[in-house]
C-alpha positions in Angstrom: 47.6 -149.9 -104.6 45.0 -152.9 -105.1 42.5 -153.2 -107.6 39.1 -154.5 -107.5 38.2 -157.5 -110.2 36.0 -155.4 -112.6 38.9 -152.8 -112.5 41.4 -155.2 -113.1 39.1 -156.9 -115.8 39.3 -153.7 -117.2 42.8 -152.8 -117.4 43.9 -156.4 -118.3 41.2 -156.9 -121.5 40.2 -160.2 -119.4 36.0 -160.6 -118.3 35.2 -161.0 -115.1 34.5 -164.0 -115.2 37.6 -165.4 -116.8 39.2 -163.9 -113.5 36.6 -165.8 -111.1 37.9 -168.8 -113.2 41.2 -167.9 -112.5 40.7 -167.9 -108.7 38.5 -171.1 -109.1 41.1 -173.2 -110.1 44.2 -172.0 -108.1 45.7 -170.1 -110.9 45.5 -166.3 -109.5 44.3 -165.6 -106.4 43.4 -162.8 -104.8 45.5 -161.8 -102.0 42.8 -159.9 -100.3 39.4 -159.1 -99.5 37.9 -155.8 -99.0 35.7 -155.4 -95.6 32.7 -155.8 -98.1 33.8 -159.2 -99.7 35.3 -157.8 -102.9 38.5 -159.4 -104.5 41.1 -157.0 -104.2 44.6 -157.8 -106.5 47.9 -156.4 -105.9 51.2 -155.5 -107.4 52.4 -159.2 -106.9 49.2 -160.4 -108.4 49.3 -158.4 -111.3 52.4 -159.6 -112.0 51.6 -163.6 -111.9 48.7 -162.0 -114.3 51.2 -161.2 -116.4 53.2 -164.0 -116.3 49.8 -166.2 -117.0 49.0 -164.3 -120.0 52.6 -163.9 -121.6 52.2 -168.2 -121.3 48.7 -168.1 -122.8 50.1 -166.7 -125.8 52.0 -169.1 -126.3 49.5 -171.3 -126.6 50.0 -173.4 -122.9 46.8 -174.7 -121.4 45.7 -173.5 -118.5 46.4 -176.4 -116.3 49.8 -176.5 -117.8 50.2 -172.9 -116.7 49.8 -173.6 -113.3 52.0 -176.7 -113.0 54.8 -174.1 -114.5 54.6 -171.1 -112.4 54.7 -173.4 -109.7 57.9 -174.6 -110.7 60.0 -171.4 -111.9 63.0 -173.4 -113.2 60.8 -175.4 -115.7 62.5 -174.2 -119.1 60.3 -172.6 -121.7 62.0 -174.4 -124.9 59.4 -177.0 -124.8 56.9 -174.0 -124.9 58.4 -172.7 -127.6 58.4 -176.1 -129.7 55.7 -176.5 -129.2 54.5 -173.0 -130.4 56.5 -173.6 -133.5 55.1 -176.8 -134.8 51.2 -174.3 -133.9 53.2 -171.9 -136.5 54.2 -174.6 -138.8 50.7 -175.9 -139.3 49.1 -172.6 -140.0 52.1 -171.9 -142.6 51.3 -175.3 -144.3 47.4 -174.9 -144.1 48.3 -171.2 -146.2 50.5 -173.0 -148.3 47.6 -175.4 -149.5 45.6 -172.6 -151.0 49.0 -171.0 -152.5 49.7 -174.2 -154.1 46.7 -174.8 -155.3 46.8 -171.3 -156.7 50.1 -171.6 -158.0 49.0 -175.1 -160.1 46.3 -172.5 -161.7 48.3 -170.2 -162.8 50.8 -173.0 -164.1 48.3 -174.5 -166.8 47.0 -171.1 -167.4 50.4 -169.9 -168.3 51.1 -173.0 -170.3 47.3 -172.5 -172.4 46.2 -175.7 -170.3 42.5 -175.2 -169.1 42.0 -176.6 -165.6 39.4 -179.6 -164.5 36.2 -178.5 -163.2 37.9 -180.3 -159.6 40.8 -178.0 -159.9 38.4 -174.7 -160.0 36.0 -176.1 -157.4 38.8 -177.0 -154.5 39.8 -173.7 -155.4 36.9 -172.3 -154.8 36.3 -174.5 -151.6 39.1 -173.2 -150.4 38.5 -169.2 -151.3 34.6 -168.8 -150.1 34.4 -171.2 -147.6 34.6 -168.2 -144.6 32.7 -165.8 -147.0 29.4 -168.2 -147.2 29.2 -167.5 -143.0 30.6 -164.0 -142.5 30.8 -161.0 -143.5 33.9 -159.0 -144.4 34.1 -156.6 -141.8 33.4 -160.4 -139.2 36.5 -161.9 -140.6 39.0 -159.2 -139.5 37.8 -158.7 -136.5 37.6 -162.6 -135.4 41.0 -163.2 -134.2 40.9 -166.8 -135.8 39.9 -166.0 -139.3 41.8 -162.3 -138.7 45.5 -164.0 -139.0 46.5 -164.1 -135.3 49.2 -165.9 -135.2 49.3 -166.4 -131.6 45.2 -167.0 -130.9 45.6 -169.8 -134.0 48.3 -171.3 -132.0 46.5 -171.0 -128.6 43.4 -172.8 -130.5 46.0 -175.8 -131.9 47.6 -176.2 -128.9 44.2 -176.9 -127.4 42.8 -179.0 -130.5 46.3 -181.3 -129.6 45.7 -181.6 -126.1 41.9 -182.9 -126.7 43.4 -185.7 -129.1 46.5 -186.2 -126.7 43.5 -186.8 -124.0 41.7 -189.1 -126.9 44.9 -191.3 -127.4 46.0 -191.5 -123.8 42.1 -193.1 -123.1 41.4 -190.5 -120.5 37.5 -190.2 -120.2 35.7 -186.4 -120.5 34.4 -187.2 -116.7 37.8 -186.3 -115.5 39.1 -183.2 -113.9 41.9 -182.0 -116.9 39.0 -183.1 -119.2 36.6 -181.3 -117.9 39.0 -177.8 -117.0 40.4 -178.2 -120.4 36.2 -177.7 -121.6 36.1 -174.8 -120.0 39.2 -173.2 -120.8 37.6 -173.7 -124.7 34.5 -172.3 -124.0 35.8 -168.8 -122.1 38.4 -168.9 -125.5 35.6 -169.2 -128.0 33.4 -166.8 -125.7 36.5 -164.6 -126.1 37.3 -164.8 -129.8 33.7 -164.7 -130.8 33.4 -160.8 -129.3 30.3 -163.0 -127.0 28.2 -162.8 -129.7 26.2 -166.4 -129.8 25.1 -165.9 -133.6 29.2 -166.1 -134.5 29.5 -169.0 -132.4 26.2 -170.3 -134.9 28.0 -170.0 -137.5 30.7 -171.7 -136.8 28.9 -174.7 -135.8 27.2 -174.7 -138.8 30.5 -174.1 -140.6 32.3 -177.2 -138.8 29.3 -179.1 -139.8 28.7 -178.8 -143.5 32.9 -178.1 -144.8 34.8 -180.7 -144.8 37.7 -178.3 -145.6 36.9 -176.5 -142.4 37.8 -179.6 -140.1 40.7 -180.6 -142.3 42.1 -176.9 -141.4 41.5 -176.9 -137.6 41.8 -180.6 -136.6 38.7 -180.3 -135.0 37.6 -184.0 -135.6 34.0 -185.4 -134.7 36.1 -187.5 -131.9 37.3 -184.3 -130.7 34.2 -182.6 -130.6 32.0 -185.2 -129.2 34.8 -185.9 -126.6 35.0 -182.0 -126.0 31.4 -181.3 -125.8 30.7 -184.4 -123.1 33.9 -183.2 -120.9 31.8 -179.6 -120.6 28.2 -181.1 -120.2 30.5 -183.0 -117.3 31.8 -180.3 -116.1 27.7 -178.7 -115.8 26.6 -181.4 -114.2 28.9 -182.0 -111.3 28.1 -178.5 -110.4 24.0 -178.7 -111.1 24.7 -182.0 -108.7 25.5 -180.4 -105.2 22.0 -178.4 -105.9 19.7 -180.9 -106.4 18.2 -183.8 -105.1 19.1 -187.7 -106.4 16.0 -187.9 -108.2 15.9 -184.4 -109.6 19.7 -184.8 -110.5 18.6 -188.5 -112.7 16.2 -186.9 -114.5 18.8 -184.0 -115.9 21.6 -186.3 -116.4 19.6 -188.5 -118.5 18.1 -185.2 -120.5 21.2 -182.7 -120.4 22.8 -183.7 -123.6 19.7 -184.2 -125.5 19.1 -180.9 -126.7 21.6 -178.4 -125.9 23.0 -177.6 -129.1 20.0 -176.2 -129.6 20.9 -173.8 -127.2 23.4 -171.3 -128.9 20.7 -170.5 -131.5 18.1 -169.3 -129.4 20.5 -167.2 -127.0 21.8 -165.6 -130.0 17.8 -164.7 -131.0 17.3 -163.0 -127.6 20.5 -160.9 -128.4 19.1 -159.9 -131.2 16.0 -158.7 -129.7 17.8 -157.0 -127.2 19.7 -155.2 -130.1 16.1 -154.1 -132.0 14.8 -152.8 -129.2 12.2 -155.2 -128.5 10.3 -154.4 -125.3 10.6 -157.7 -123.0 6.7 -157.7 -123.4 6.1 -157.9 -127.2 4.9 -160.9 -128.7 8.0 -162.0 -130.5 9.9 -162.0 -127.3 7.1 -164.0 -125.9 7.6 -166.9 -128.4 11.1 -166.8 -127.4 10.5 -167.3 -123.9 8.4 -170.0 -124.7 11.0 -171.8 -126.7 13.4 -170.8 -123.5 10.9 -173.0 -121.0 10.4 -175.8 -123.4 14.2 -175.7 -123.5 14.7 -175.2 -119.9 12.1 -178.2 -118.8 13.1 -180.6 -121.4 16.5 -181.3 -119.0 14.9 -180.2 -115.5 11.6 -181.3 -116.0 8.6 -179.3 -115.0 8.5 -179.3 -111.0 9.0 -175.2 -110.6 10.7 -175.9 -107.2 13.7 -177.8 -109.4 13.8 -174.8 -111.3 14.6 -172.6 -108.6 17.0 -174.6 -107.5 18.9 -174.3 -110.5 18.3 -170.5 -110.7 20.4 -171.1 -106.8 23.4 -173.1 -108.6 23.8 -170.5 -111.2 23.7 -167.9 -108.6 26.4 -169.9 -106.1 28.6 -171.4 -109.3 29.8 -168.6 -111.5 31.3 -171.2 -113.2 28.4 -172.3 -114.9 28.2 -169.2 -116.6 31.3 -170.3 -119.0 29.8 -170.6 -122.8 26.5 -169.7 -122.1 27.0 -166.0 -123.8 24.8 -164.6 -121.6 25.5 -161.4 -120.1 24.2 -159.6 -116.8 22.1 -157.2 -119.7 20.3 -160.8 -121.0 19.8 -162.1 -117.6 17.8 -159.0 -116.9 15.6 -159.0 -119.8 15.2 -162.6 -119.9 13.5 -162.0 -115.9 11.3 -159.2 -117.3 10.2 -161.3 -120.2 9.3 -164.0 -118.3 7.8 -161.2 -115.6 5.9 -160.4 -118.3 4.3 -163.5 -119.3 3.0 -164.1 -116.2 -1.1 -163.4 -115.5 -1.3 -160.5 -113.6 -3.6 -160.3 -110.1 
């Protein structure tokens, strides 16, 4: 028996496109084609599927994934250490909050009123998540929801960026740039590919200092992170357009993109109002979407096309941009749409 990739996609709770990642970088492979093209896994790779995943939960990297099925005698103890001290962390960055609650209850219990700091860290520290989500948002994010094993996935990660930052190696280089995607499909992932979470949690990282103090997530690591991805972009844009062409969107890429995440997450939320592709609302966001779109490409329509080509050749580009086959359709009929008609 052999499934096809949207099958197996199902069945295993991955996307798609985390299994064309997969195959991109050497990590699971089809072992054949159908007559028509189509990936087609079998038992074998189902199993090495498996084997990837139990590993992911433990919070090992892709790249280190690879290097250890390729070498079956590797020992997992180091894995294991290394998913303990993940564990350890989260159990001390509880512990803050239960010690600062314990301290409380102390001077309470002893007719000792507490300093104004004392209530406000508390505070800080009870309704920093509340300010940005709702209830119902923090148990079903996997991040704020408790799981033990995503949290550790995400330190593991947060420790290999500053293990990279120590070790001097620059965000132009392969593990860098792999190691930006593998976040991306993660947060992607963890965010239910909803682009107004992932607003949030920028914002989030932003304004609380408490927030960064809790994850790791320094601005070293996130500038350093965010240049490895916009690397990663790049090298693929590269192979589609001319020297010139490709000058002008190196120079521009990073200038604007984080205003990016915003306005995806608007045109979801057209989607989900119903708004026909055609009404006026949706109009102004297409227009935002071209100012966007030619303030890193410029405005020469036949560069354009050619990076409507790279996105259709490099799946790969895909990765964090939370937008879904359903998007990509509306977005053509809204910009169908704005077009004079003959």
């Amino acid at each position: 028996m052999k499934l096809k990739i949207g099958e197996l996609a199902k069945r295993s709770g991955l996307t798609v496109r985390a299994l064309h990642h997969y195959d991109s970088i050497g990590l699971l492979c089809p072992s054949a084609r159908s007559e028509a093209g189509y990936r087609l896994y079998n038992r074998d790779d189902i199993a090495r599927l498996h084997q990837v995943q139990a590993l992911r939960r433990f919070g090992v990297s892709l790249a280190d994934i690879g290097t250890f099925l390729a070498n079956p005698a590797s020992s997992l103890s180091t894995i294991v250490e290394q998913q303990i001290a993940a564990l350890t962390r989260q159990i001390d960055q509880a512990g803050i909050l239960r010690a600062q609650l314990t301290t409380l209850h102390s001077e309470l219990g002893a007719g000792v009123e507490p300093d104004l700091a004392a209530w406000l860290t508390t505070l800080e520290l009870m309704t920093m998540y509340d300010t940005y989500f709702s209830k119902e948002e923090l148990k079903q994010l996997p991040f704020f929801a408790g799981d033990a094993a995503c949290i550790a996935e995400w330190d593991a990660m947060v420790a290999r960026f500053k293990r990279m930052l120590a070790d001097g190696t620059p965000p132009s280089s392969p593990e860098a740039q792999l190691l930006s995607q593998e976040w991306m499909l993660k947060l992607e992932r963890d965010t239910n590919g909803d682009p107004g979470v992932m607003v949030r949690i920028l914002a989030m990282q932003a304004r609380e200092p408490a927030m960064r103090e809790q994850n790791g997530i320094t601005p070293e690591v996130e500038a350093f992170l965010k240049e490895a991805f916009a690397q990663s972009r790049l090298a693929m844009f590269k192979k589609y357009l001319s020297p010139a062409e490709f000058a002008y969107m190196e120079a521009h890429y990073r200038l604007r993109m984080d205003e990016w995440p915003d306005l995806i997450a608007r045109v979801r939320k057209a989607i989900a109002d119903g708004a026909p592709p055609d009404a006026p609302q949706v109009r102004e966001l297409m227009r935002e979407w071209i100012d966007l779109s030619q303030s890193f490409a410029g405005e020469d329509p036949a560069t354009h096309a050619k990076i409507r080509v790279a996105y259709e050749k490099e799946p790969l580009l895909m990765i964090g941009s939370w937008i879904t086959d359903e998007m990509k359709a509306y977005i053509g009929q809204a910009m169908a749409a704005m077009r004079p008609h003959s």
